[in-house]
C-alpha positions, 0 to 999 in steps of 0.5 A: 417714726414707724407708726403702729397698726391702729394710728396708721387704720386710723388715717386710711379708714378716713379715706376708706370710708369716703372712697367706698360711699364715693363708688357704691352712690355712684353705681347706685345712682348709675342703676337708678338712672338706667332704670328710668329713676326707679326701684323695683322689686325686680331689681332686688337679685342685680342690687345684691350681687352689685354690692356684693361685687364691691364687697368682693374688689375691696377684700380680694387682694386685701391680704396681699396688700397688707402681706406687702406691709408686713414684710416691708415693716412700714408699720409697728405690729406688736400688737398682733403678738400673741394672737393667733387666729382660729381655723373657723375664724379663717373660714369665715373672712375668706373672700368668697364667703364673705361676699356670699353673706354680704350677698344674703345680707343686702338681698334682704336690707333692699328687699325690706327697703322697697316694701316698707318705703318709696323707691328714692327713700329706699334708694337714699337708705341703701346707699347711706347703709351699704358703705358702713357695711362694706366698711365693717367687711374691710375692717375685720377682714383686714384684721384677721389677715394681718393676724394670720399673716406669718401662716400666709405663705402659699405652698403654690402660686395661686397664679401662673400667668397674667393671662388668667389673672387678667381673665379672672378680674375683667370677668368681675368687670363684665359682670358688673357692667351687664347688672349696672346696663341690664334695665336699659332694655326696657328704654326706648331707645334700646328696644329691639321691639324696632328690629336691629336695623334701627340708626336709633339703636345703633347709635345708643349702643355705641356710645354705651360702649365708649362709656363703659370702656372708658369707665372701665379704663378709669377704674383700674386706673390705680397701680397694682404693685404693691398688691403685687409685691405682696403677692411675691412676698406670699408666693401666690406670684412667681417670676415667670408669671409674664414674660412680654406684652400681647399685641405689642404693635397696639401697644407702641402706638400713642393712646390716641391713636389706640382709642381712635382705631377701637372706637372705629372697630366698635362702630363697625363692628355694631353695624355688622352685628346688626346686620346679621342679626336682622338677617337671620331672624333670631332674637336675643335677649339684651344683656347678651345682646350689649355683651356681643356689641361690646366685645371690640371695646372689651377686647381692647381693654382686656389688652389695655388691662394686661399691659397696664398690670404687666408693667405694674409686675414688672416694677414689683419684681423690680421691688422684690429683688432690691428689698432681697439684696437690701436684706443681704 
């Protein structure tokens, strides 16, 4: 028995909700603690565009997923009959102006958080509040796409090549690495007060790095498919979109052994860096400093990120042309 609309939102808003308070207390409390346990009203801009950020990855793709549903009639639609959907309304659940208006939104809940309470109250009431919110941004706008669905259809596609598409998601990942490691600057162990040539530094900076590549790794570890069958469906990919795999030598050798001669490049690479940098005399500020030593280790997992999505494309064309023969 198909389901209709409101049994099925119904039993993926459960999981939904828990997911969401699961992600934004997690990268709260990573803020927290490499803030030294500690709120400021300097924080109040990095908090906002984080949130703002989850808002973003959680409504982006949000109507190729539910175009894949549409077409697929895996659930019952009829009560969308009937309604249609207003240019304004389609204005205003457009991915970047809700994430602009989430952004207002939570500069102001924090700002008034940290002047009328603690730091670990305000902590404790950002994070109980954020993922309602975030909820209500996903709910509506998963509403008003499944609305407009039938005028979906783009006259072009939005993506080209994997490479850009790749590009365009790992920029949100670097963006929100460097808010989420931003205040470690101010730990001792990150100071450059010692100058590069401290082990102490070298050796911090390395392990940050492993972490938020393995983090990274974990976080898109989910399959792309059906988000990218949908985007088949609407047009927004076409079938040239990724022809083969970059690096395919890295790509064949077991995950092990990849991890090992990244993890190696990235030692080297830091020392390098650092010795570079002691040598002529400039200063940087941290966040561009974490973001140069990093780079091996974003390389990769731009690398690792491309081949992961390129096979999910793969299986989605895969998808595409058996549902078009079934149709037939």
């Amino acid at each position: 028995m198909i389901p209709d609309y409101l049994t099925f939102t119904r039993y993926q808003d459960k999981r939904v909700i828990i997911y969401l308070y699961l992600l934004t207390m997690f990268l709260l409390f990573l803020f927290w603690k490499n803030n030294g346990y500690n709120l400021l009203p300097s924080n109040v801009l990095s908090l906002s565009v984080i949130l703002a950020l989850i808002v973003f990855s959680f409504i982006y793709e949000l109507k190729n997923y539910w175009g894949y549903k549409c077409v697929m009639k895996h659930i019952d639609f009829s009560c969308f009959q009937g309604k249609a959907i207003s240019s304004y309304e389609a204005f205003l659940w457009h991915p970047a102006v809700v994430t602009f208006s989430y952004f207002a939104m939570f500069y102001l809940l924090i700002t008034s958080c940290l002047s009328f309470m603690s730091s670990g109250h305000a902590l404790l009431c950002i994070a109980i509040i954020s993922p309602l919110a975030i909820y209500l941004a996903f709910k509506y706008a998963r509403y008003s796409y499944v609305k407009r669905m039938k005028d979906f259809t783009a006259q072009k596609a939005v993506w080209r090549n994997l490479h850009h598409y790749v590009g365009f998601n790992l920029f949100i990942t670097f963006l929100m690495n460097s808010l989420i490691v931003s205040p470690l600057a101010n730990e001792d162990d990150f100071s450059l007060a010692d100058g590069f040539f401290s082990a102490r530094l070298m050796i911090a900076m390395f392990i940050l790095c492993v972490i938020v590549l393995f983090l990274d790794m974990i976080f898109i570890r989910p399959s792309k498919r059906y988000i990218f069958l949908g985007r088949l469906f609407l047009r927004e990919f076409d079938f040239h979109l990724s022809k083969s795999i970059p690096w395919p030598w890295l790509y064949n050798k077991a995950m092990w052994l990849r991890l090992f001669m990244v993890l190696i490049t990235q030692f080297i690479w830091i020392v390098l860096l650092n010795v570079i940098l002691a040598f002529s005399g400039l200063s940087i500020y941290f966040e561009f400093y974490f973001l140069s030593c990093s780079l091996p280790s974003f390389f990769y997992f731009y690398l690792h990120a491309y081949w992961h999505w390129h096979n999910d494309y793969i299986v989605a064309c895969d998808m595409y042309f058996r549902c078009d023969r079934i149709e037939r």
